[in-house]
C-alpha positions in Angstrom: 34.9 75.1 21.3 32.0 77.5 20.9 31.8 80.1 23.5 35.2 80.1 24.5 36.6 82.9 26.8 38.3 85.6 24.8 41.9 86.5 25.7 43.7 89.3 24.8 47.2 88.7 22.7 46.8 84.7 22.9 47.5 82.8 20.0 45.8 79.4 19.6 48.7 77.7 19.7 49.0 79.5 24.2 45.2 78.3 24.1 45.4 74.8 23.3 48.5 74.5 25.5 46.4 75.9 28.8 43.7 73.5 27.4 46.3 70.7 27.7 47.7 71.2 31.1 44.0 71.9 32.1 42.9 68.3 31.1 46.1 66.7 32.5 45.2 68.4 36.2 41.9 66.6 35.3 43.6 63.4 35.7 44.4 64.2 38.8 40.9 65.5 40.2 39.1 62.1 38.8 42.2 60.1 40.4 42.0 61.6 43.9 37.9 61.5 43.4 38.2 58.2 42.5 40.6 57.1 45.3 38.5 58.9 47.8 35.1 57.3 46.5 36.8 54.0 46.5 37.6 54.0 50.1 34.6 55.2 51.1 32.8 51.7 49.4 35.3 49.6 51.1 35.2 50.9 54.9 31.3 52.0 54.7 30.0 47.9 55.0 32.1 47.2 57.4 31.3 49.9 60.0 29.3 48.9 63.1 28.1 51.6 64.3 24.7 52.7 62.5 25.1 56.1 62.4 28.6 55.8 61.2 27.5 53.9 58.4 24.9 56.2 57.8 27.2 59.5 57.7 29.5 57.5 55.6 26.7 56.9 53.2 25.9 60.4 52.7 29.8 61.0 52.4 29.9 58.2 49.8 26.7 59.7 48.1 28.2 63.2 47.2 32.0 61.3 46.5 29.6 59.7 43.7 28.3 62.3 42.6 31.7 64.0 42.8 33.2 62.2 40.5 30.3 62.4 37.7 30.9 65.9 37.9 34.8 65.8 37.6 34.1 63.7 34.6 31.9 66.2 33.0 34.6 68.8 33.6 36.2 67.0 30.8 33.5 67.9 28.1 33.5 71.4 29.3 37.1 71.8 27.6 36.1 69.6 24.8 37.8 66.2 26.0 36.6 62.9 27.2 37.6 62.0 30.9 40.6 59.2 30.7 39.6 55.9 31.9 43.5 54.8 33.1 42.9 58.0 35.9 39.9 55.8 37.4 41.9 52.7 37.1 45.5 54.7 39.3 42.3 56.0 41.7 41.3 52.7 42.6 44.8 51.0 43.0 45.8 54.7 44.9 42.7 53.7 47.4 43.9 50.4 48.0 47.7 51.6 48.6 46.0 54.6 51.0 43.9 51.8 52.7 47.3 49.5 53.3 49.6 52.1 54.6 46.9 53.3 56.9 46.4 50.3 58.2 49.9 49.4 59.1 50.4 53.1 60.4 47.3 52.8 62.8 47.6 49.3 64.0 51.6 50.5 64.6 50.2 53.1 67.0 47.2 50.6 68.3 44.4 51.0 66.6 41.8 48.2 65.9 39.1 47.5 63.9 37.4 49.0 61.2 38.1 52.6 62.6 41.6 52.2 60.6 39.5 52.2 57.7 38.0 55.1 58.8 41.1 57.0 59.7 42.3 56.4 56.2 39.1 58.6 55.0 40.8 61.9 56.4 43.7 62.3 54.2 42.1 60.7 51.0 39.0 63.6 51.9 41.7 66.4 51.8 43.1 64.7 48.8 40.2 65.4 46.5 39.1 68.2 48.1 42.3 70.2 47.3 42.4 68.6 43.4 38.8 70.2 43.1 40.1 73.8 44.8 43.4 73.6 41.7 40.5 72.6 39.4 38.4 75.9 40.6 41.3 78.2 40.2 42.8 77.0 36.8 38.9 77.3 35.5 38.8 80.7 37.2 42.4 81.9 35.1 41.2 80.7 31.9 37.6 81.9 31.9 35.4 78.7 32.2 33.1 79.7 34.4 31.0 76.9 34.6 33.8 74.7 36.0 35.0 77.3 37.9 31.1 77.9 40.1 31.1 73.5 40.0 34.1 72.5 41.4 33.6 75.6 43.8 30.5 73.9 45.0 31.8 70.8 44.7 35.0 72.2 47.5 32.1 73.0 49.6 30.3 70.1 50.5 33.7 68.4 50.6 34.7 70.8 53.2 31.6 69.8 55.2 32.0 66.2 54.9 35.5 66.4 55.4 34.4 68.3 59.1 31.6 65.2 59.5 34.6 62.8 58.6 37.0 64.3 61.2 34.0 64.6 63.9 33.2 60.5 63.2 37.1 59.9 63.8 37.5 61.8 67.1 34.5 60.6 68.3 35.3 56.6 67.8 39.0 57.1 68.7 39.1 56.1 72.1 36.7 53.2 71.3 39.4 51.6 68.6 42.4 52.6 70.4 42.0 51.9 74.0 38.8 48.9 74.0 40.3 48.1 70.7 36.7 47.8 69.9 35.4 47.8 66.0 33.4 51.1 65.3 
């Protein structure tokens, strides 16, 4: 790859290994991405509320966009993103969406806000596959990936806060009125 960092005392044999582990953390970025992004197009339709739907559809705007640029991480180490990661994302969203459900109708939720609820965790998922993304670019030098998935932390951490705000605030509706949200 042209414009490589430059390490002192690494052979290319240490380089190509970093590069390795680097892509295989990858993976795990697009999965959790993917997973999140998923969720967000199944609950999003089904919301009630119009400004729920509407914050969700910003949410689900950026987890787009998200997971474009976790893709593109892959050509900034020279490799092409895996397809099967996208695949485990999407059947990881629908195993989030099932044990939320079961966990919040257990404790008497209703509606579509168990949907929503299964946002939170999926959110701080990806979010914290993007922060492990930041730091590994930061240790070997790729700056580029390093300043994106920084920004890319960022405006999960804000619609992670939006998420968390749209929960608390339906939570009495879907758990005492049972009402859908």
């Amino acid at each position: 790859m042209s414009g490589d960092p430059i390490f002192i005392e690494i052979d290319e044999q240490s380089w190509r290994g970093h590069v390795e582990n680097v892509e295989a953390w990858l993976g795990n970025v697009l999965t959790a991405q993917t997973s999140f992004r998923q969720l967000l197009e199944d609950v999003q339709p089904g919301l009630k509320e119009p400004h729920l739907r509407e914050f969700v559809g910003e949410i689900l705007a950026n987890a787009r966009r998200h997971e474009k640029q976790a893709e593109s991480f892959y050509k900034m180490i020279g490799r092409d993103p895996s397809d099967a990661r996208k695949v485990a994302g999407t059947a990881l969203a629908l195993a989030r969406r099932a044990g939320a459900e079961a966990l919040n109708a257990a404790g008497g939720a209703g509606g579509t806000w168990r949907g929503l609820h299964a946002l939170l965790p999926a959110s701080v998922s990806a979010q914290s596959a993007f922060a492990v993304a930041e730091q590994l670019a930061l240790a070997l030098g790729l700056h580029e990936m390093a300043e994106a998935a920084f920004a890319i932390e960022n405006e999960q951490s804000r619609d992670q806060l939006v998420l968390k705000e749209l929960i608390l605030e339906t939570a009495a509706i879907a758990i005492l009125y049972k009402a859908p949200v």
